[in-house]
TORKOL-4160 file (C-alpha; in steps of 0.2 Angstrom, whole numbers, padded with zeros to 4 digits, m for minus):
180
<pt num="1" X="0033" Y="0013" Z="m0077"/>
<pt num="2" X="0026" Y="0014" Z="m0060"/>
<pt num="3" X="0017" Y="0002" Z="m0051"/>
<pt num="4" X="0006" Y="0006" Z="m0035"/>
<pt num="5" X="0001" Y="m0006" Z="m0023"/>
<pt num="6" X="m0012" Y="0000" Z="m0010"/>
<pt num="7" X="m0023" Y="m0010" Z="0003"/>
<pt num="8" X="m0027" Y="m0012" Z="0020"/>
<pt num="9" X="m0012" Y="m0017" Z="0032"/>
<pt num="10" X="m0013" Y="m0039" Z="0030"/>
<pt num="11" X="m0019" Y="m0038" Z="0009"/>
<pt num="12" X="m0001" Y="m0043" Z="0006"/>
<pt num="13" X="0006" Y="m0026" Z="m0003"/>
<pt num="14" X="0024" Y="m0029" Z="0004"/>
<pt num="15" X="0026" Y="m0047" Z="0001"/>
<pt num="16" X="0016" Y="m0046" Z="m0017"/>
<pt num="17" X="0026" Y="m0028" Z="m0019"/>
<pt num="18" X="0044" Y="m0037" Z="m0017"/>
<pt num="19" X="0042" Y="m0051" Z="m0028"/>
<pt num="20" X="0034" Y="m0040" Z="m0040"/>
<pt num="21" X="0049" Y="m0030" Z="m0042"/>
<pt num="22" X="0061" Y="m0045" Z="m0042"/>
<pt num="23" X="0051" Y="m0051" Z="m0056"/>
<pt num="24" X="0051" Y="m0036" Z="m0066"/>
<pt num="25" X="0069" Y="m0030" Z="m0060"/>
<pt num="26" X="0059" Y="m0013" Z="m0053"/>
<pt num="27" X="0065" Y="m0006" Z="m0035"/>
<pt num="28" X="0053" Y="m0007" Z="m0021"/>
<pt num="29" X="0048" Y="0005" Z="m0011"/>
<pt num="30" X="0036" Y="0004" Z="0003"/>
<pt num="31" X="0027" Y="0019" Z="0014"/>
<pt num="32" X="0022" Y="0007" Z="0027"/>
<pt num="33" X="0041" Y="0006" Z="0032"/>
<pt num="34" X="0040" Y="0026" Z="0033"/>
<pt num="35" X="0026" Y="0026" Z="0044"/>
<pt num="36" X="0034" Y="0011" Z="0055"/>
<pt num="37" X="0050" Y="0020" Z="0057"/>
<pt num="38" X="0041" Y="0037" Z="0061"/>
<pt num="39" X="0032" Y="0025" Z="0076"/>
<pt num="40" X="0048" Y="0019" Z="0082"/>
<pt num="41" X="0054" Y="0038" Z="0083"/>
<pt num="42" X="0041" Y="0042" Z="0095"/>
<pt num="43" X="0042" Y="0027" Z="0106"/>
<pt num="44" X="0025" Y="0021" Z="0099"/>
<pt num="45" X="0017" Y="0003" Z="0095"/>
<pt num="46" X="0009" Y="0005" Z="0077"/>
<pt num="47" X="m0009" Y="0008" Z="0088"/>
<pt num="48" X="m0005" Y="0023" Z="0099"/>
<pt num="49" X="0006" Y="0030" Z="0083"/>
<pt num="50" X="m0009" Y="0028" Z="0072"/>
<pt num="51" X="m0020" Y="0037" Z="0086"/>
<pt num="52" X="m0009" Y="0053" Z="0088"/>
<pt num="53" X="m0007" Y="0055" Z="0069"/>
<pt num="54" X="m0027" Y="0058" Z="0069"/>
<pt num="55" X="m0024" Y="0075" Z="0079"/>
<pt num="56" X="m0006" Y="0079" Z="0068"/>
<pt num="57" X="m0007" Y="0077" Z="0051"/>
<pt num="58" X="0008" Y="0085" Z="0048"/>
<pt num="59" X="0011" Y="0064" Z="0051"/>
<pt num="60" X="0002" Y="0059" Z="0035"/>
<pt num="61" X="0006" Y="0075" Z="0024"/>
<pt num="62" X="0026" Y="0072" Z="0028"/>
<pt num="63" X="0023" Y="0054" Z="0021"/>
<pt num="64" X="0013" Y="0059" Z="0006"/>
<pt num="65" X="0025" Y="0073" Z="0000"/>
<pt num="66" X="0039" Y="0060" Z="0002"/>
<pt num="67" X="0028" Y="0048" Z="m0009"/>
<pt num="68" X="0023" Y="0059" Z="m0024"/>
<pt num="69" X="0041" Y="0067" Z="m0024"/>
<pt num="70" X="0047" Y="0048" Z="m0027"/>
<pt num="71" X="0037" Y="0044" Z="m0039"/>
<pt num="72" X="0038" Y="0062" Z="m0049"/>
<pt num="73" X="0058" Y="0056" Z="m0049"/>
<pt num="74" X="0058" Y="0039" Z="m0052"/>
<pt num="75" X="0054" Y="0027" Z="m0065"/>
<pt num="76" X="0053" Y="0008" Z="m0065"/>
<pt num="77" X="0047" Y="0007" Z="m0047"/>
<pt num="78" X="0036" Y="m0002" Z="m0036"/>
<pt num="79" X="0027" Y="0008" Z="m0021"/>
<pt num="80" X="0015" Y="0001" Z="m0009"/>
<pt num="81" X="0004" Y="0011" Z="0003"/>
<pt num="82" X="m0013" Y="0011" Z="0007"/>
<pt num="83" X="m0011" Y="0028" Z="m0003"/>
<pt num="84" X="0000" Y="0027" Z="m0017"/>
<pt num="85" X="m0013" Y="0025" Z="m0031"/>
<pt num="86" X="m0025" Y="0039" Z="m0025"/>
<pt num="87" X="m0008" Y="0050" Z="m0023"/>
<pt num="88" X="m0002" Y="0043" Z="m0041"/>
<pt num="89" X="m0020" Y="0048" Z="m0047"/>
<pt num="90" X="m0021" Y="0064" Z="m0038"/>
<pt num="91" X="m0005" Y="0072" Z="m0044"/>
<pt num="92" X="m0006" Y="0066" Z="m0063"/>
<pt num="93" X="0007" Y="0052" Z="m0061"/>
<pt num="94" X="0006" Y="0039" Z="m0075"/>
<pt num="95" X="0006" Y="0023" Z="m0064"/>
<pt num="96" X="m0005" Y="0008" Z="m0063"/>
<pt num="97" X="m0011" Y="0007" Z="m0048"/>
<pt num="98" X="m0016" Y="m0011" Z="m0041"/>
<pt num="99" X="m0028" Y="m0013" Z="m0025"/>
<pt num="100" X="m0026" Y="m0029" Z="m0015"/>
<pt num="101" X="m0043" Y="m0033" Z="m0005"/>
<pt num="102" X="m0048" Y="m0044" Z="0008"/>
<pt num="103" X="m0057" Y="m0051" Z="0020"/>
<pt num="104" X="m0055" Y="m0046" Z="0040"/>
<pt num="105" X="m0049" Y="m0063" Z="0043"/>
<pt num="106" X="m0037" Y="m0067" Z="0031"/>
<pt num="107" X="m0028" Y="m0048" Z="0038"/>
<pt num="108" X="m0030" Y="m0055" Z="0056"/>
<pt num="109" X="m0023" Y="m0071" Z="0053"/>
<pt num="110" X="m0007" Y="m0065" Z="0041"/>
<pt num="111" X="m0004" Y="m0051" Z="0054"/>
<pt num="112" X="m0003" Y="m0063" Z="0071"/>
<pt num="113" X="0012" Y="m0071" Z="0062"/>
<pt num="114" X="0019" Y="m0054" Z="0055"/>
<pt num="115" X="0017" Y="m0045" Z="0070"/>
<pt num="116" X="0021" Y="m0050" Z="0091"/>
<pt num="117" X="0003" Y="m0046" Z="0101"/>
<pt num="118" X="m0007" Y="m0041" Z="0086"/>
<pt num="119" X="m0025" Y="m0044" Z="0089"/>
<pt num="120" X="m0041" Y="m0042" Z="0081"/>
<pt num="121" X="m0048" Y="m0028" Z="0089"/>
<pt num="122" X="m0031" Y="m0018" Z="0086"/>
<pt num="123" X="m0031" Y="m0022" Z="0068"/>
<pt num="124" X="m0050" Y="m0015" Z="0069"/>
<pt num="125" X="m0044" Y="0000" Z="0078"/>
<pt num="126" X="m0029" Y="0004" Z="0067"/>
<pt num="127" X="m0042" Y="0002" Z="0051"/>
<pt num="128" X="m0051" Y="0015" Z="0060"/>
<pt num="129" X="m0038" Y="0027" Z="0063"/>
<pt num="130" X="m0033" Y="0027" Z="0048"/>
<pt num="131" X="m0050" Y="0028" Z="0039"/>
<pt num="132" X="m0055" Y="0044" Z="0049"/>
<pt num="133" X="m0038" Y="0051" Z="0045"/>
<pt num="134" X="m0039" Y="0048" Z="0027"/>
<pt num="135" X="m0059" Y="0056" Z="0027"/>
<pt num="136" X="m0052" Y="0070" Z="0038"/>
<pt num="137" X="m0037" Y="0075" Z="0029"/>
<pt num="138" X="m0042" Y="0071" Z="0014"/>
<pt num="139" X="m0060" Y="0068" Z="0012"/>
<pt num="140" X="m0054" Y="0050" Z="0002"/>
<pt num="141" X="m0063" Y="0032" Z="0007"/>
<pt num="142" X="m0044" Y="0023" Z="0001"/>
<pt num="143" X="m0057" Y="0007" Z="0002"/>
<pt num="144" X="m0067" Y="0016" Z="m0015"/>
<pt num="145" X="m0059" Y="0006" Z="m0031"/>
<pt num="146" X="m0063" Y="0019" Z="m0043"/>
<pt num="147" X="m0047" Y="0028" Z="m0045"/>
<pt num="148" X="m0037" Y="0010" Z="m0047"/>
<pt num="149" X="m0035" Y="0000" Z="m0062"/>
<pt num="150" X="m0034" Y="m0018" Z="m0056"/>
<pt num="151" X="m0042" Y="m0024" Z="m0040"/>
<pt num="152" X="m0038" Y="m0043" Z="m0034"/>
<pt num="153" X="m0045" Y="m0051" Z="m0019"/>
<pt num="154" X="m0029" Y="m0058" Z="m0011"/>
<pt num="155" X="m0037" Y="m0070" Z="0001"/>
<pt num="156" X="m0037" Y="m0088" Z="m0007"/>
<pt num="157" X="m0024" Y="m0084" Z="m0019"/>
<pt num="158" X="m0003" Y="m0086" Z="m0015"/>
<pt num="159" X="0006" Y="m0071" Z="m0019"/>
<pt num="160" X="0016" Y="m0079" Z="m0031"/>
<pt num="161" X="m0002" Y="m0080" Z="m0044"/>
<pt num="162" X="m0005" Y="m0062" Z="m0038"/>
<pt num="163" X="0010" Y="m0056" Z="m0046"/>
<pt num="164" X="0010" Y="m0067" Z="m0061"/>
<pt num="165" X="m0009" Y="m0060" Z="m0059"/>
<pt num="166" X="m0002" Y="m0042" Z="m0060"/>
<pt num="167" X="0012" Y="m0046" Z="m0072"/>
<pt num="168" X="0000" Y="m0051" Z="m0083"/>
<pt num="169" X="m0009" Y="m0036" Z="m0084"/>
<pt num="170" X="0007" Y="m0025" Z="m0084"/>
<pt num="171" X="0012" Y="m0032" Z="m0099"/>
<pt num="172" X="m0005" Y="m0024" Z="m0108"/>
<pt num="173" X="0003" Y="m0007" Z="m0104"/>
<pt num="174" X="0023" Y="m0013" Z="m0106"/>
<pt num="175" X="0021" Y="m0023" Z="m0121"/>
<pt num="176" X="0036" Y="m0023" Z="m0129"/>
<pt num="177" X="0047" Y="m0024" Z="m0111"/>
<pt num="178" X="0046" Y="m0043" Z="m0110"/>
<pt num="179" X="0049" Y="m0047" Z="m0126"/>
<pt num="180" X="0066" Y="m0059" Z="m0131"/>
């Protein structure tokens, strides 16, 4: 099985995506580390990397391609991105796809302590970019929950409850997985 994990940079998709895998014994995969890394190759902050990928979206396709192709060749996986589970849904992937919400405070606050010189108005800039280049490239809101199958608001709630939250629901899909 494949589970998706998509949200808003600060909803929480690495930290919930990694113990969800170590609970499950799944790998973990995470696009967010593609698109950091591809920053870093430019000599970009996550801001300006986020602002040049709105004119190239050679940028976003390269990741996307790399996305689908992993989940069309792997199995027993968990992958966060803020696009996963529209890719998943888009290419006929059997995945669940999970969306973690919340509230602009919440993302400020766990991004401070994630990230040196992160700010409010960046993380409102990088939101966005990102929501123009997901409308231009792909005329997608990410934000739209229709295409996902479990939505949880993340903000009161440790990550440890999300993923018993998510393991949960899993085992609807994966009954017989679990079992001793």
């Amino acid at each position: 099985m494949i589970i998706t994990i998509s949200g808003e940079s600060g909803s929480g998709k690495t930290t919930v995506g990694k113990l969800l895998a170590s609970s499950l014994n799944y790998k973990f995969f995470s696009g967010g580390y593609f698109f950091r890394k591809k920053a870093e190759e430019y000599n970009m902050d996550l801001i300006d990397f986020s602002n040049y990928a709105e004119h190239h979206p050679e940028i976003d396709k390269e990741e996307d391609r790399m996305i689908v192709e992993f989940m069309q060749h792997n199995d027993n996986i968990i992958l966060e991105s803020r696009l996963s589970g529209y890719m998943a849904y888009k290419n006929n992937i059997n995945a669940i796809k999970i969306y973690l919400n919340t509230d602009i405070a919440t993302r400020v606050d766990r991004l401070a302590s994630r990230d040196k010189g992160v700010d409010r108005a960046g993380i409102m800039t990088r939101a966005r970019s990102e929501f123009l280049r997901y409308m231009i490239f792909y005329g997608i809101d990410y934000r739209v929950f229709t295409n996902y199958d479990y939505i949880i608001d993340t903000d009161h709630i440790s990550p440890e409850n999300i993923v018993n939250d998510i393991v949960d629901f899993y085992n609807k899909f994966e009954p017989d997985k679990n079992k001793g």
